[in-house]
Backbone as a printed PyTorch tensor [residue, N CA C, xyz], in Angstrom:
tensor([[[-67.9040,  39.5060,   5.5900],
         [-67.1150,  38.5920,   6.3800],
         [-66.7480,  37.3800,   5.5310]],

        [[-65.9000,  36.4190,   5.8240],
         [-65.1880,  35.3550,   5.0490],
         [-65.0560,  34.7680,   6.1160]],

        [[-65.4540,  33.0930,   5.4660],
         [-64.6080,  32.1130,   6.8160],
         [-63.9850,  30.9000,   5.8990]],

        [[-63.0460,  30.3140,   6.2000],
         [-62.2030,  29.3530,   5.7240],
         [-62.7700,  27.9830,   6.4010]],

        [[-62.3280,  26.9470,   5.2740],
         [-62.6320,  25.9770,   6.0220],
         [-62.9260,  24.3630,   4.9770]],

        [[-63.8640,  23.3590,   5.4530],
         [-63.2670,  22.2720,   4.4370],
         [-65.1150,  21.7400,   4.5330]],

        [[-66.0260,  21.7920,   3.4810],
         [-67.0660,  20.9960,   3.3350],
         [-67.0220,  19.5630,   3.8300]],

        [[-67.8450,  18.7580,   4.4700],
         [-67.7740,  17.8840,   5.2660],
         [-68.5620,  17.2280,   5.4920]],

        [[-70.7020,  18.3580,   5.1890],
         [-71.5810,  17.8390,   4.8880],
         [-72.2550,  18.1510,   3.9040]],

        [[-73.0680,  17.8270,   3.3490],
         [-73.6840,  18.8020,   2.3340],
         [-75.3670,  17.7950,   2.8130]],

        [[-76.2350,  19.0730,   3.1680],
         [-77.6890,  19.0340,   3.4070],
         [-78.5120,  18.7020,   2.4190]],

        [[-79.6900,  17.6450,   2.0270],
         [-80.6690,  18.0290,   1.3680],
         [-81.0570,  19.6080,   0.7170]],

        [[-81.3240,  19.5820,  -0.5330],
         [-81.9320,  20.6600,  -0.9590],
         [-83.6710,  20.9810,  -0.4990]],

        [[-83.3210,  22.1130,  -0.0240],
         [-84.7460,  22.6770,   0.5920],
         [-85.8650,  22.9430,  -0.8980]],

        [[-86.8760,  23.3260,  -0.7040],
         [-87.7030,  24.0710,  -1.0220],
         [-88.7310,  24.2820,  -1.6110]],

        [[-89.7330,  25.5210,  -1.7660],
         [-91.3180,  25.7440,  -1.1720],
         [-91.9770,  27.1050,  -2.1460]],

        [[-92.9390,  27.5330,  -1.5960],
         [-93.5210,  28.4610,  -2.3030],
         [-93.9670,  29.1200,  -1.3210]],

        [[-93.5080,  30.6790,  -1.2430],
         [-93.4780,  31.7530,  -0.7430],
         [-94.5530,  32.7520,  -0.9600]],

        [[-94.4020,  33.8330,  -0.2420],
         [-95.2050,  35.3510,  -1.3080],
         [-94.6600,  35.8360,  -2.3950]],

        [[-93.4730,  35.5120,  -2.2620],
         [-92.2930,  36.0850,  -3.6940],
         [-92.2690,  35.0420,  -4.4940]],

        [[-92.9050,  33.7590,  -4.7550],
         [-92.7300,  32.6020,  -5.2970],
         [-91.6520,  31.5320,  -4.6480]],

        [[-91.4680,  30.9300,  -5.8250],
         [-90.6550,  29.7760,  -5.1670],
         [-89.3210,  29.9370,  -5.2140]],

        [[-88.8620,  29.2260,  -3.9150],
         [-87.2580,  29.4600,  -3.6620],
         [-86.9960,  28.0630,  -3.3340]],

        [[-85.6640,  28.0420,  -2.6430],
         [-84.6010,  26.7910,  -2.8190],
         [-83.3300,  27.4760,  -1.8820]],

        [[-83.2260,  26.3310,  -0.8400],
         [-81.7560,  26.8230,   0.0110],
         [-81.3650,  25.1650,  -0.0480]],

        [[-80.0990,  25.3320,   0.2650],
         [-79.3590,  23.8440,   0.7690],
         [-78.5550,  24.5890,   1.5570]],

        [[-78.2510,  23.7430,   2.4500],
         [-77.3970,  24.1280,   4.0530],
         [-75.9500,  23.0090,   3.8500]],

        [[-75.0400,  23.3180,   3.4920],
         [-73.4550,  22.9050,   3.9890],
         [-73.0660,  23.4160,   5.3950]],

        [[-72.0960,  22.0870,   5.4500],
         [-71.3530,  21.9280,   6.6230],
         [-70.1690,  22.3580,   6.7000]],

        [[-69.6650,  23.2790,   6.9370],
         [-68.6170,  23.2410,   6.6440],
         [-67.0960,  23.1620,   8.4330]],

        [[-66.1220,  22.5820,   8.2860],
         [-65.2150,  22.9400,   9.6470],
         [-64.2610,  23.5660,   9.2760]],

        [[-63.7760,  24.4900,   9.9230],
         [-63.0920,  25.6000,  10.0470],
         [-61.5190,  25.0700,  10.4360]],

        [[-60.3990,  25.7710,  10.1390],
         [-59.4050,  25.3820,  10.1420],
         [-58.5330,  25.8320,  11.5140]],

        [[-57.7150,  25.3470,  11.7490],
         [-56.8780,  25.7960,  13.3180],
         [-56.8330,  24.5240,  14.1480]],

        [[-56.3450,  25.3390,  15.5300],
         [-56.4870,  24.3950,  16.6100],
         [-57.4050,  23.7900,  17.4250]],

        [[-58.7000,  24.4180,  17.1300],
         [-59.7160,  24.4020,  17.5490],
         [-60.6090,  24.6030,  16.5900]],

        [[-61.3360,  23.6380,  15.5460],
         [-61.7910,  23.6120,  14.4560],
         [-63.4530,  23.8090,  14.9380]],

        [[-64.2210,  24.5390,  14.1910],
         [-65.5400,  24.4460,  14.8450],
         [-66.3650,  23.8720,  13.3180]],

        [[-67.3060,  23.9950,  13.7020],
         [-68.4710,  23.3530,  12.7270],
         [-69.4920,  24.7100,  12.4920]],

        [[-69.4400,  24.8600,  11.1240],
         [-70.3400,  26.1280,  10.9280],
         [-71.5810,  25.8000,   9.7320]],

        [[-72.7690,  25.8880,   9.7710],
         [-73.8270,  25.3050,   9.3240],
         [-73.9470,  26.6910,   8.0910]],

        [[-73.6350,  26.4630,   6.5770],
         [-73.3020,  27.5850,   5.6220],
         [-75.0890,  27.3500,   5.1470]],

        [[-75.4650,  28.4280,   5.0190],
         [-76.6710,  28.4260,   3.9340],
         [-76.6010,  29.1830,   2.6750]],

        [[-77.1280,  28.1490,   0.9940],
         [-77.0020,  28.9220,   0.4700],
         [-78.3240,  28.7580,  -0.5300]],

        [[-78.7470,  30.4030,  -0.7820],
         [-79.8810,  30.2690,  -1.2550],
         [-80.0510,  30.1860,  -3.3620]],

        [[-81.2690,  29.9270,  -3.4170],
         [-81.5450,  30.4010,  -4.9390],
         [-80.3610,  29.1670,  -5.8810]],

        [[-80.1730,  30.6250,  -7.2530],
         [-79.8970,  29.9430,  -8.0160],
         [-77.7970,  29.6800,  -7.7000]],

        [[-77.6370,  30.0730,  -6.4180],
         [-76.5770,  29.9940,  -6.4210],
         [-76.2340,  28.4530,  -6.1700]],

        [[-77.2070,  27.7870,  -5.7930],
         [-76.5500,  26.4040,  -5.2000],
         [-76.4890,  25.7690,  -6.2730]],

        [[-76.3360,  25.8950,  -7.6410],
         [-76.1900,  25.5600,  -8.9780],
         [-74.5460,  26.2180,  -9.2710]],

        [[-74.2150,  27.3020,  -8.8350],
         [-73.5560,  28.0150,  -9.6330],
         [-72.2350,  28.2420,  -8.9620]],

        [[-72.1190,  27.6130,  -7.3310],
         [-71.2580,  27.0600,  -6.3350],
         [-70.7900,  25.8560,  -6.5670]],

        [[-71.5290,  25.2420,  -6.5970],
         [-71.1440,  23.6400,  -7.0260],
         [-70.4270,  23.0830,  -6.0540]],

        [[-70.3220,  23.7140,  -5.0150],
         [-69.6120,  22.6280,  -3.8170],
         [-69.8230,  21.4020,  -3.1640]],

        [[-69.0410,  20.8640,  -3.5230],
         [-69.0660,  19.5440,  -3.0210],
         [-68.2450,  18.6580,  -1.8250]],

        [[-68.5200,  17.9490,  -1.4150],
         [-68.0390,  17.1200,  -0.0130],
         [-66.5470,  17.0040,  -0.4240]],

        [[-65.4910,  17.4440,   0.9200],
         [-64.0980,  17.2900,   0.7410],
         [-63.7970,  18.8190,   0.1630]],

        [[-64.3290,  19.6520,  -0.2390],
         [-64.0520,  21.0320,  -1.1680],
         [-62.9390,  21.4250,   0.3270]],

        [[-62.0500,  22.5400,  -0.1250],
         [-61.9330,  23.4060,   1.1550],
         [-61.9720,  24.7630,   0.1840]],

        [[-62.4630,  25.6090,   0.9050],
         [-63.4210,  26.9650,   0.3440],
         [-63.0420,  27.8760,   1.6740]],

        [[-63.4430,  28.9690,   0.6520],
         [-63.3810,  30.4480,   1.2840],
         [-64.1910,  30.9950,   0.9620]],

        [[-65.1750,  31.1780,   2.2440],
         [-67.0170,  31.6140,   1.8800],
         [-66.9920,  33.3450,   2.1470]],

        [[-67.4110,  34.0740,   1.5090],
         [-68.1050,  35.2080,   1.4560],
         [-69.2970,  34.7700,   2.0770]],

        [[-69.6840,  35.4880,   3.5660],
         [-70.8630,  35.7670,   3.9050],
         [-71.4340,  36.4700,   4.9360]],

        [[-72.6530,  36.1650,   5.2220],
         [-73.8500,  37.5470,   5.7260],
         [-74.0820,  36.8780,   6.7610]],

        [[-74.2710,  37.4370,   7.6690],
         [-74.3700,  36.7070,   9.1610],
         [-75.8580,  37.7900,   9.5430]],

        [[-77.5620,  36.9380,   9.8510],
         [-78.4520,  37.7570,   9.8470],
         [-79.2540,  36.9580,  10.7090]],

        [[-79.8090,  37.5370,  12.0430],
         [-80.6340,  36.7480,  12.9360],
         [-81.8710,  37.7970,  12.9030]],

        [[-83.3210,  37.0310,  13.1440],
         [-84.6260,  37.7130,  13.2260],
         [-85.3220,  36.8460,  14.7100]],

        [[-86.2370,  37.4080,  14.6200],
         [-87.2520,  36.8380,  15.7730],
         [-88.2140,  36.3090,  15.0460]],

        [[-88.8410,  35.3080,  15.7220],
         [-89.9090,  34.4230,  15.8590],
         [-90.7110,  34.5050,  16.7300]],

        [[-91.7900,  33.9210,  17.2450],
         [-92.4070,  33.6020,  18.4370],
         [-91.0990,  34.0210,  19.6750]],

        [[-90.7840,  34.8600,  19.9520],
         [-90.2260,  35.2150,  21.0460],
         [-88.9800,  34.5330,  21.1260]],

        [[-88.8340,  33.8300,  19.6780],
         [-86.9310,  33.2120,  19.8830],
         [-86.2570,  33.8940,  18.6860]],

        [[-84.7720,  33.6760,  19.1360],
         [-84.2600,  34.0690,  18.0190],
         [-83.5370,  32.8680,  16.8210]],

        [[-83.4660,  33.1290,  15.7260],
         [-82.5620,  32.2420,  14.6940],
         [-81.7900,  33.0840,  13.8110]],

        [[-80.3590,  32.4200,  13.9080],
         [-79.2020,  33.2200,  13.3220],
         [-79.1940,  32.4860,  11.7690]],

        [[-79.1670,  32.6540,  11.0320],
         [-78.9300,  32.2480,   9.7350],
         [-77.5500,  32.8750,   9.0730]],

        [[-76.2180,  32.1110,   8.4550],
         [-75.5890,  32.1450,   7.7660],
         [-75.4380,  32.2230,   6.6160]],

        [[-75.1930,  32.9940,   5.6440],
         [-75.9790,  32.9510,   3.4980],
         [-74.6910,  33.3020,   3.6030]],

        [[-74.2840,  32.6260,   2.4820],
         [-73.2530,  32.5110,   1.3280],
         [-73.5530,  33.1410,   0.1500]],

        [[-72.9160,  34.1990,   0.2900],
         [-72.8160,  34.8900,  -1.3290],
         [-71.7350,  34.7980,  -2.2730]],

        [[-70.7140,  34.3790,  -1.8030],
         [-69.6390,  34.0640,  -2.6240],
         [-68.3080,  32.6480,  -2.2540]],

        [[-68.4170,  32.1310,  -2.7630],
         [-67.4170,  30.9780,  -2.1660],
         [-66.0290,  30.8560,  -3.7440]],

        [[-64.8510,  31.0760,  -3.2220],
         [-63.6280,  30.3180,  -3.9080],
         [-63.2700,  29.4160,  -3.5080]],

        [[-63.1250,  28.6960,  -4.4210],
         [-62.5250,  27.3740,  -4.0900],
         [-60.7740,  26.9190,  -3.9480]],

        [[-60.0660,  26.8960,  -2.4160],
         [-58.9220,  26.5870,  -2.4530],
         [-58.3950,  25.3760,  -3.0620]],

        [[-57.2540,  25.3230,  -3.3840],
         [-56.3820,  24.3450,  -3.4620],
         [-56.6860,  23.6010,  -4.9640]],

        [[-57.6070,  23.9310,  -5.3270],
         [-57.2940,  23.3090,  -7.0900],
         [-57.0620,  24.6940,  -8.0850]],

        [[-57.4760,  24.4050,  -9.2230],
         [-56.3700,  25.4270, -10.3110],
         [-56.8420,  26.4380,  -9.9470]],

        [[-56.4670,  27.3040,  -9.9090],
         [-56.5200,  29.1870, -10.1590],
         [-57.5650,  29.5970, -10.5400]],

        [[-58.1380,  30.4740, -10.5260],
         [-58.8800,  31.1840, -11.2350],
         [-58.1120,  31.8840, -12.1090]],

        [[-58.8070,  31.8640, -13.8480],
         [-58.1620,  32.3270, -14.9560],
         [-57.7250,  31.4810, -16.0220]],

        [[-57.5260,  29.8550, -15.0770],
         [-57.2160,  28.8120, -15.8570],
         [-55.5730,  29.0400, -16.2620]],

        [[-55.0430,  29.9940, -15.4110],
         [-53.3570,  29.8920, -15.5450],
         [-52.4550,  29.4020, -14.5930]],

        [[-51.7050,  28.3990, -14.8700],
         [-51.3350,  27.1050, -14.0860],
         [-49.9890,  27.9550, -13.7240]],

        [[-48.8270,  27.1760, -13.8650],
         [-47.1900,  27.5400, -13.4700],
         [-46.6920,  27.9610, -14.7650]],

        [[-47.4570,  27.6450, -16.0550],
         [-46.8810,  28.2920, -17.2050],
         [-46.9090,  29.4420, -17.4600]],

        [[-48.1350,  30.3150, -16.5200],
         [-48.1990,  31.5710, -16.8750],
         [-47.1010,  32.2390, -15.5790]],

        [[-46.2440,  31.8510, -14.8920],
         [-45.3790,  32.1470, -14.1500],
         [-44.1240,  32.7170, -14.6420]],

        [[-43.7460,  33.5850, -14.1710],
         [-42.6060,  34.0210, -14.8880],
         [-41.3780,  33.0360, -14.4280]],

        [[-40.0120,  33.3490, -15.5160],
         [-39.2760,  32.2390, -15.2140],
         [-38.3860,  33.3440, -14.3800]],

        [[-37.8430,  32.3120, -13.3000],
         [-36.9620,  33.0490, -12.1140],
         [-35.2220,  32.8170, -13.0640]],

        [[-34.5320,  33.6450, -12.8320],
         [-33.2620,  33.2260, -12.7570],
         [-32.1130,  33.3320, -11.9780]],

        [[-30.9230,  32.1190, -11.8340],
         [-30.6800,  32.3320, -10.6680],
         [-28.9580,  32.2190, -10.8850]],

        [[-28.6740,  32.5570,  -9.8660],
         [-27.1150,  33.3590, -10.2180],
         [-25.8510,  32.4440,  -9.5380]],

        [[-25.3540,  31.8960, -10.1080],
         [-23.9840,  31.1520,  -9.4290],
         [-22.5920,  31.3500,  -9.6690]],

        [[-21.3720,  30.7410,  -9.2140],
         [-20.3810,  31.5650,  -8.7640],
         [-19.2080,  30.8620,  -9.6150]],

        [[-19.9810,  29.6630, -10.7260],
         [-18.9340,  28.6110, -11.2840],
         [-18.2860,  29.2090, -12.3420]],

        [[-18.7600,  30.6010, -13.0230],
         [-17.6930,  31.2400, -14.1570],
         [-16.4860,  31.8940, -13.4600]],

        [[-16.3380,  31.9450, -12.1620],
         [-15.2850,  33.1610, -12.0530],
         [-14.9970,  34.6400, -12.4000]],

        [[-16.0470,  35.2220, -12.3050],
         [-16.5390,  36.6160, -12.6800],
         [-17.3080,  36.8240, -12.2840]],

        [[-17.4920,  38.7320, -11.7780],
         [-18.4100,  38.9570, -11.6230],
         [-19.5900,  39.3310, -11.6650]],

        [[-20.5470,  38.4660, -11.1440],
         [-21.7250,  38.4760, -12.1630],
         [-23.3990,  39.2730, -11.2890]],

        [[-22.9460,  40.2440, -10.5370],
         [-23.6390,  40.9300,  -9.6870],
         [-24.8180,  41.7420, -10.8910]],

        [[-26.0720,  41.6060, -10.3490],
         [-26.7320,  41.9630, -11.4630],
         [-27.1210,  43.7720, -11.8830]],

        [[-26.3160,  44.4160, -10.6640],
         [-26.4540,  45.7990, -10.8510],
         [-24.9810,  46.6470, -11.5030]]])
């Protein structure tokens, strides 16, 4: 699943020592785009919250896992982020408008015809 949307909070970094050793989550905020914008609480674990780098104001397009368990007789839904792009700044590839091909465009000021087939 993927959700769109614009970072807004960014959480304290979590973390502890487990049975598997030690881990690390931080929880973003992120709101969702439309007419009706909601607030979606992103979690992301490990060494990714290094390797995301998202920051407050980002607007992103999250890859993620939507996974609820039981507890003491309640439930908790948890959100993980496995992949986030980042909209609206350069490209991925590092190729701007130069790597664009050039358009060309056809006008009527020679008096001939200049139909391209």
């Amino acid at each position: 699943m993927e959700i769109n949307g614009k970072i807004i909070q960014i959480m304290p970094e979590q973390s502890g020592n487990g049975k598997n050793g030690t881990w690390r989550k931080q929880d973003f905020i992120l709101e969702t785009e439309g007419q009706y914008p909601k607030k979606v609480c992103l979690t992301v674990w490990g060494d990714k919250i290094d390797q995301f780098g998202m920051q407050q104001g980002d607007t992103v397009k999250a890859g993620i896992e939507i996974e609820s368990r039981e507890y003491n007789s309640r439930w908790y839904t948890d959100v993980k982020v496995w992949r986030v792009d980042k909209q609206g700044g350069a490209p991925a590839g590092g190729q701007g408008a130069a790597g664009s091909p050039e358009v060309s465009t056809f006008n009527d000021e020679s008096g001939e015809d200049i139909l391209p087939f």
